[in-house]
C-alpha atoms as a printed R data frame, in Angstrom:
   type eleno elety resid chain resno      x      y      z
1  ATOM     1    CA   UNK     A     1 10.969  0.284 -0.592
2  ATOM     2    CA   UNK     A     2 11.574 -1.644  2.549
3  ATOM     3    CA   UNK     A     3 10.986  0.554  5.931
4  ATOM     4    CA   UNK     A     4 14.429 -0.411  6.954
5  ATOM     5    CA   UNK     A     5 15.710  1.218  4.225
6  ATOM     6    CA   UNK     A     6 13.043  3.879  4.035
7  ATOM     7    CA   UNK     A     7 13.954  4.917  7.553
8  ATOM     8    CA   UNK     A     8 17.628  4.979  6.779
9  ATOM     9    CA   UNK     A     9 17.401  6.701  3.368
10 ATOM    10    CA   UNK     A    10 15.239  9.241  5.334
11 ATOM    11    CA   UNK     A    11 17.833  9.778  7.962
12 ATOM    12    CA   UNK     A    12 15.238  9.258 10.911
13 ATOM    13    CA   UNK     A    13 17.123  6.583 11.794
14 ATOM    14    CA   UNK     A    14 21.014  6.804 11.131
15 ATOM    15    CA   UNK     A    15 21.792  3.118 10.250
16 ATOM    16    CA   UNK     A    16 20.087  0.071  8.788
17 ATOM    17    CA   UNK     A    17 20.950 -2.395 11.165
18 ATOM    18    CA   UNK     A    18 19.384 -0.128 14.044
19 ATOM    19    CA   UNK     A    19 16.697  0.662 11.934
20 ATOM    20    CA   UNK     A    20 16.135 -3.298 11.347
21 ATOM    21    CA   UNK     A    21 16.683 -3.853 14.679
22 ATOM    22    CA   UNK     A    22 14.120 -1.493 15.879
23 ATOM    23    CA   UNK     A    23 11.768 -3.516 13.638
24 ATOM    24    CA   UNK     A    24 12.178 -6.661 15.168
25 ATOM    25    CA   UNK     A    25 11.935 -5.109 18.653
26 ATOM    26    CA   UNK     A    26  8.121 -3.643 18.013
27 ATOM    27    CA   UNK     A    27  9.312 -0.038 18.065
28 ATOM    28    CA   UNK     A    28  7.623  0.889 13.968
29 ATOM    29    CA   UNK     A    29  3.950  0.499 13.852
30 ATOM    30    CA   UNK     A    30  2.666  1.603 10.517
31 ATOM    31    CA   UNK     A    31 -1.033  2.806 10.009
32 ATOM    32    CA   UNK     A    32 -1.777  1.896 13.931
33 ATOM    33    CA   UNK     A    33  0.431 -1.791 13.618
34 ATOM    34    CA   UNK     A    34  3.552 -3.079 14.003
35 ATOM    35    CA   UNK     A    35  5.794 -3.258 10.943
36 ATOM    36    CA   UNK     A    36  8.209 -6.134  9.934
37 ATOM    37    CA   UNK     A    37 11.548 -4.279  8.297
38 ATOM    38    CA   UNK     A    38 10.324 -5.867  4.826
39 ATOM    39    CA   UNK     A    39  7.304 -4.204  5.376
40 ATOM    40    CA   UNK     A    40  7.159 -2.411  1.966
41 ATOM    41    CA   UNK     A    41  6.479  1.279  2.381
42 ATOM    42    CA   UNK     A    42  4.073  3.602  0.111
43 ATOM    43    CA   UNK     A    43  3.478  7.257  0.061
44 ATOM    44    CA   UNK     A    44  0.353  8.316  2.494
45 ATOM    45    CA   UNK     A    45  1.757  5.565  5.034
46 ATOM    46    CA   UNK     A    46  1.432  7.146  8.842
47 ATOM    47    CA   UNK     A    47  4.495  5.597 10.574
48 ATOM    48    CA   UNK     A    48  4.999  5.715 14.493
49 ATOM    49    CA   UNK     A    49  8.348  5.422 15.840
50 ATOM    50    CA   UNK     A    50  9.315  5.161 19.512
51 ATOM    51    CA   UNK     A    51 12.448  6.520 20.645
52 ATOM    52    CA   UNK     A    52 12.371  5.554 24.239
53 ATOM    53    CA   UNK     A    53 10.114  7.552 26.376
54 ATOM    54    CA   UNK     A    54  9.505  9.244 22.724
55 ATOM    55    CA   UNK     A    55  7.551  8.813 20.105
56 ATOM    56    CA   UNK     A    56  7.637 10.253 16.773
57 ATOM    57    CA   UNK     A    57  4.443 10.445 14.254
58 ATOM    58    CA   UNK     A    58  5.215 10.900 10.497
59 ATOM    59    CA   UNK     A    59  3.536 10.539  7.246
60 ATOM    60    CA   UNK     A    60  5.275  9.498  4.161
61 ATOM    61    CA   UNK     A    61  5.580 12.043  1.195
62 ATOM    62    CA   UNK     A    62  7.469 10.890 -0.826
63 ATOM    63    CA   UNK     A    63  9.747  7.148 -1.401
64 ATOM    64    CA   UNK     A    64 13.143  7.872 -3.146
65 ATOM    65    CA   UNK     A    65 16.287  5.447 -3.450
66 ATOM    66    CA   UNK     A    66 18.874  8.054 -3.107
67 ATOM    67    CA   UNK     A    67 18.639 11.402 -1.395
68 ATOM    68    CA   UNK     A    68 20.524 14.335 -0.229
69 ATOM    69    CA   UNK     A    69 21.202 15.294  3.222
70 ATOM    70    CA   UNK     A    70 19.428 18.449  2.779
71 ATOM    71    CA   UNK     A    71 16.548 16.737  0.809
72 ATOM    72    CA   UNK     A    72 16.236 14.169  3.328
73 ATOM    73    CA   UNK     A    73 13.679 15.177  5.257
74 ATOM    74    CA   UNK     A    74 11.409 16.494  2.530
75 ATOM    75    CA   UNK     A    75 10.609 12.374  1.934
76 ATOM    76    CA   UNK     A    76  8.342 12.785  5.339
77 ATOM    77    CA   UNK     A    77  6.464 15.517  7.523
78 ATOM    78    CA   UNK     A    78  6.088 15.532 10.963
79 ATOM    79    CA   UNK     A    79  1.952 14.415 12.559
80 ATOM    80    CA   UNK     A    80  3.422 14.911 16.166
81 ATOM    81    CA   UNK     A    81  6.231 14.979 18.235
């Protein structure tokens, strides 16, 4: 799955296009480097967002197409905050 979409399915990030965008602008870095939006995402993958001033550290658990609110944050688990 595309990290785009993987970050969007997810619900880290709340749309694609932002999630895309946030690509392009060097804010993902997967396993310690920065990550295209087709960049295609596998389970065990540490992914580092920055949110501003934050940053977010997750590792990928799991890669599923459709999810439920509820569900959507068993795909990932939080390294550090």
């Amino acid at each position: 799955m595309r990290l785009d979409k993987y970050l969007k399915v997810s619900r880290i990030i709340k749309r694609r296009t932002v999630a895309n965008d946030a690509c392009d602008a060097e804010h993902v870095s997967v396993n310690g480097r920065r990550a295209k939006a087709s960049y295609d995402v596998k389970e065990g993958d540490v992914l580092e967002i920055t949110f501003g001033q934050r940053t977010l550290k997750i590792r990928v658990v799991a890669v599923k197409e459709t999810v439920g609110k509820a569900d959507a944050s068993s795909m990932y688990e939080i390294i550090e905050e």
